[in-house]
DRENLO-390636 format. One line per field, with one value per residue: y, x, z of N, C-alpha, C in turn; residue in one letter. Coordinates in steps of 0.2 Angstrom, whole numbers. Atoms other than C-alpha are relative to their C-alpha. Example, Ala and Ser with C-alpha at 12.3 -4.5 7.8 and 13.67 -1.06 7.14 Angstrom:
n.c2	c(-6,-6)
n.c1	c(4,-4)
n.c3	c(0,-1)
ca.c2	c(-22,-5)
ca.c1	c(62,68)
ca.c3	c(39,36)
c.c2	c(6,5)
c.c1	c(4,-4)
c.c3	c(0,3)
code	c(A,S)
//
This chain:
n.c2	c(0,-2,-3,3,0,2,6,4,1,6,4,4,2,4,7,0,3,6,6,6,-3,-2,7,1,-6,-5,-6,-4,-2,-4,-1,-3,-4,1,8,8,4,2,2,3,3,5,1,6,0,7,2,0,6,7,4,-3,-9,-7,-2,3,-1,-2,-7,-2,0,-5,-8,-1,-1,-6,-8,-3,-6,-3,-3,-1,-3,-6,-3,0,-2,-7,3,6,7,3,3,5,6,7,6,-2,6,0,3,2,2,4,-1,-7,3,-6,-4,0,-6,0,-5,1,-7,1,-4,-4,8,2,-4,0,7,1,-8,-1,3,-4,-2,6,5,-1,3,3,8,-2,3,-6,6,-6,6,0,1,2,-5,1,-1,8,1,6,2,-6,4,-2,0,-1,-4,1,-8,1,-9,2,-5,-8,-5,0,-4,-6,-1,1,-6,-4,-1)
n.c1	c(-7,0,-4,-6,0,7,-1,0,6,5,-3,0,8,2,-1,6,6,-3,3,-2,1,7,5,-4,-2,-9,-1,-8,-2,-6,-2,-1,3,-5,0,-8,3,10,4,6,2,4,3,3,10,1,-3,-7,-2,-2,2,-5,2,-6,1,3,-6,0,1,-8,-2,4,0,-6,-1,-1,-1,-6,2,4,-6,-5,4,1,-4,-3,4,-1,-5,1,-3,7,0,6,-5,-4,-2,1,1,2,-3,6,-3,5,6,2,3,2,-3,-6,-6,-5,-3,-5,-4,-3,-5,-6,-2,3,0,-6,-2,7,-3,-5,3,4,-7,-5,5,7,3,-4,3,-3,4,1,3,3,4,9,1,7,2,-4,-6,-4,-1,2,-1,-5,4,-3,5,-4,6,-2,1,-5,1,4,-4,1,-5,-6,0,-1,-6,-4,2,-1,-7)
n.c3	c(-2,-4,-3,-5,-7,-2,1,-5,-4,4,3,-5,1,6,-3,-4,4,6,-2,-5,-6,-6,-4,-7,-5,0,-2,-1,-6,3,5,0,9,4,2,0,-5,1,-4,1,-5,2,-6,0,0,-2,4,1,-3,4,-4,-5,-4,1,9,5,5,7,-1,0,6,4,-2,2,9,4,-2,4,5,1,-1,7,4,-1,-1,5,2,2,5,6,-2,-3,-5,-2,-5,4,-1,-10,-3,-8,-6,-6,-5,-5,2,2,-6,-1,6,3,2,4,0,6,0,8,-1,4,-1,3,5,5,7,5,3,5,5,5,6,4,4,3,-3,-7,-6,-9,-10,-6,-3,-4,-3,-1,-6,-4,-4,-4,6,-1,6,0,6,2,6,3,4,6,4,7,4,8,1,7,6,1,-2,2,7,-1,-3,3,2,-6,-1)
ca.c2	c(782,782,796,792,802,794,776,770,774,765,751,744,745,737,723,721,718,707,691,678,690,698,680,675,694,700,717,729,736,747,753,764,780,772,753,746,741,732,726,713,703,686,683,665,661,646,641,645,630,615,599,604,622,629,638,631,631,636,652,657,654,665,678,678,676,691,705,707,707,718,729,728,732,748,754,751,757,772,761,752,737,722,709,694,678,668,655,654,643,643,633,628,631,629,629,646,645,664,676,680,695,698,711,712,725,729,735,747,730,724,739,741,723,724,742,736,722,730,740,728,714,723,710,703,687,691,681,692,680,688,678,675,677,674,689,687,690,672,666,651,650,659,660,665,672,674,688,690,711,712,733,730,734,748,757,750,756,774,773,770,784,796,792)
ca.c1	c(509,511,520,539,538,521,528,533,519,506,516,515,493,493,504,494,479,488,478,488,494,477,471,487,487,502,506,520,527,539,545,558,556,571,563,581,572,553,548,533,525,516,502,499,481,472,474,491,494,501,497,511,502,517,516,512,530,522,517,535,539,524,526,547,544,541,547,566,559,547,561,571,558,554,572,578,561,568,583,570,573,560,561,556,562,572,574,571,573,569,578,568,578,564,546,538,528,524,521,535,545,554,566,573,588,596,613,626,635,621,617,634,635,618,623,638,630,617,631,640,628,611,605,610,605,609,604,599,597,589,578,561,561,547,544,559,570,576,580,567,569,583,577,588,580,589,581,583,585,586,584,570,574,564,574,589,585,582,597,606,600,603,622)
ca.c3	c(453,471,480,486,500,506,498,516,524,510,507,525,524,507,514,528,516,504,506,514,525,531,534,546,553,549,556,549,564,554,537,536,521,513,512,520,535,538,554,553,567,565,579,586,581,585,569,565,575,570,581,594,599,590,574,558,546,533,540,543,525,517,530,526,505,498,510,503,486,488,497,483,472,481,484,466,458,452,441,432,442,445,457,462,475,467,480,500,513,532,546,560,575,589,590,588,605,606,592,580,575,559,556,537,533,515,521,514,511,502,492,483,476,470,462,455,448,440,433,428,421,422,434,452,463,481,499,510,527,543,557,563,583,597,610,619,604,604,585,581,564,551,533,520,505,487,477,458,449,433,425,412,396,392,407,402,382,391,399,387,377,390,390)
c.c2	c(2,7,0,3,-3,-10,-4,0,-2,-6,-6,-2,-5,-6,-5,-1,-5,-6,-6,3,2,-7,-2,7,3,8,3,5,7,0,5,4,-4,-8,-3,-4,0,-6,-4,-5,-4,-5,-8,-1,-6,-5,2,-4,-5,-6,-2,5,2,4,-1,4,6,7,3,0,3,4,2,0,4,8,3,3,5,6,3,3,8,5,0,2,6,0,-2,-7,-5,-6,-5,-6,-6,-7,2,-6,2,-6,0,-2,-4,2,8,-1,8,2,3,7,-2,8,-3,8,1,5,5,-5,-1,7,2,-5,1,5,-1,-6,1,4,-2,-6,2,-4,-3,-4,3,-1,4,-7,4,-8,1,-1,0,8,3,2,-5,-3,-7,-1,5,-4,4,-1,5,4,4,8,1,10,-4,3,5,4,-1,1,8,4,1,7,6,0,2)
c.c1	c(0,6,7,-1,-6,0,0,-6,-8,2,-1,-8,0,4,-3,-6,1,-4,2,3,-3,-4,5,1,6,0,5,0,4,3,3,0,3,-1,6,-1,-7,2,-7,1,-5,-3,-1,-6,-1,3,5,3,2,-2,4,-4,4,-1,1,8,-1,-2,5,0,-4,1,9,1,2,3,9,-1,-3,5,4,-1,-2,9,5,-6,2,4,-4,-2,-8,3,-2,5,1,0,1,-1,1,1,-4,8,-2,-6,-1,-8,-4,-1,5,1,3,3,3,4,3,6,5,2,-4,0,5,2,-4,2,4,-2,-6,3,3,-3,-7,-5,3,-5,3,-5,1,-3,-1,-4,-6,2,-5,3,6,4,6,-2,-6,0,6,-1,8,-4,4,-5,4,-2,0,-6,-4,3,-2,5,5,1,-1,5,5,2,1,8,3)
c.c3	c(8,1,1,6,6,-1,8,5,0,0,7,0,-6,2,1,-4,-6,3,4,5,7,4,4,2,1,1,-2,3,-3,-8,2,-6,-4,-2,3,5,1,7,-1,6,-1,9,0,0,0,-7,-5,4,-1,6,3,3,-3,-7,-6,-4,-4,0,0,-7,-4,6,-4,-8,-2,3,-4,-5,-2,4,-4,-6,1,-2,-8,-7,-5,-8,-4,1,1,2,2,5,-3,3,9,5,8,2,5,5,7,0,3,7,2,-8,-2,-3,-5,-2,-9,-1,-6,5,-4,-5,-10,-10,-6,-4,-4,-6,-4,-2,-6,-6,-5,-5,-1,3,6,3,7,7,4,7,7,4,2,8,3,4,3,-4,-2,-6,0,-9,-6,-8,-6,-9,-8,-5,-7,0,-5,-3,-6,-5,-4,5,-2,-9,2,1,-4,-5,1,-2,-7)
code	c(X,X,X,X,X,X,X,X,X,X,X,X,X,X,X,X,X,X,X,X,X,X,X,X,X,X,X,X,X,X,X,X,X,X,X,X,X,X,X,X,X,X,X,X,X,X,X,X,X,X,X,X,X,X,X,X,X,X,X,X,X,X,X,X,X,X,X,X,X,X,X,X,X,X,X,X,X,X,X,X,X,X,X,X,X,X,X,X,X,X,X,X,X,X,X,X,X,X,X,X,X,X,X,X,X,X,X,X,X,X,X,X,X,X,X,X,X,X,X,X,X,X,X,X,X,X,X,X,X,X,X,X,X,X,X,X,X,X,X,X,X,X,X,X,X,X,X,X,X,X,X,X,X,X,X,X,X,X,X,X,X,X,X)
//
């Protein structure tokens, strides 16, 4: 069982070594303790190239897949909760001509619906949408990524128990 105070600071290496990752290079730039914000950086590499020079689609949408739910998964870890990406979709605004930047944030916002949905139904769906920008911090793709929670039922039989 990992640490939580030391979670933010494993969480970014084992990333980083996740397989489709470490093979397009992906860097996490930043985690903060509280998982609400994750920094990641996706290098142009020869072959992360599409037959333009410009960055290969399909990399955008595996680097942008799993970081919410896995966000989601740490920051409600505690509830019981498990997590997975229900549904995600990236827009191509312009080609990706530099290396890319992703910034993902779980808001206030955010955190109270999922809360009170959990509460309330014991599972929540919720778009979390953010973008993919080049060096210059100029939007070239904007992905919107639907991420499913549901409290297992073992916590939620503990839980219950408790009250």
């Amino acid at each position: 069982m990992r640490s939580p105070r030391f979670a933010h600071k494993l969480l970014p290496k084992l990333l980083e070594y996740y397989p489709p990752f470490w093979i397009m290079g992906v860097r996490i730039k930043a985690v903060t303790p509280d998982f609400r914000k994750t920094h990641l950086s996706l290098p142009l590499k020869w072959y992360a190239k599409n037959t333009h020079g410009t960055m290969f689609g399909g990399y955008m949408c595996a680097v942008s897949d799993p970081v919410a739910a896995i966000m989601c998964g740490e920051i409600f870890r505690k509830r019981g909760v498990e997590t997975w990406t229900k549904a995600h979709s990236v827009t191509f605004m312009k080609p990706g001509r530099t290396a890319l930047e992703m910034k993902v944030e779980v808001t206030d916002e955010d955190l109270a619906k999922i809360n009170n949905d959990l509460d309330q139904h014991g599972r929540s769906t919720h778009v979390f949408e953010f973008f993919i920008t080049d060096k210059a911090g100029v939007p070239v793709a904007k992905v919107q990524n639907t991420v499913f929670l549901r409290i297992r039922p073992a916590a939620r039989a503990a839980a219950a128990a408790t009250e």
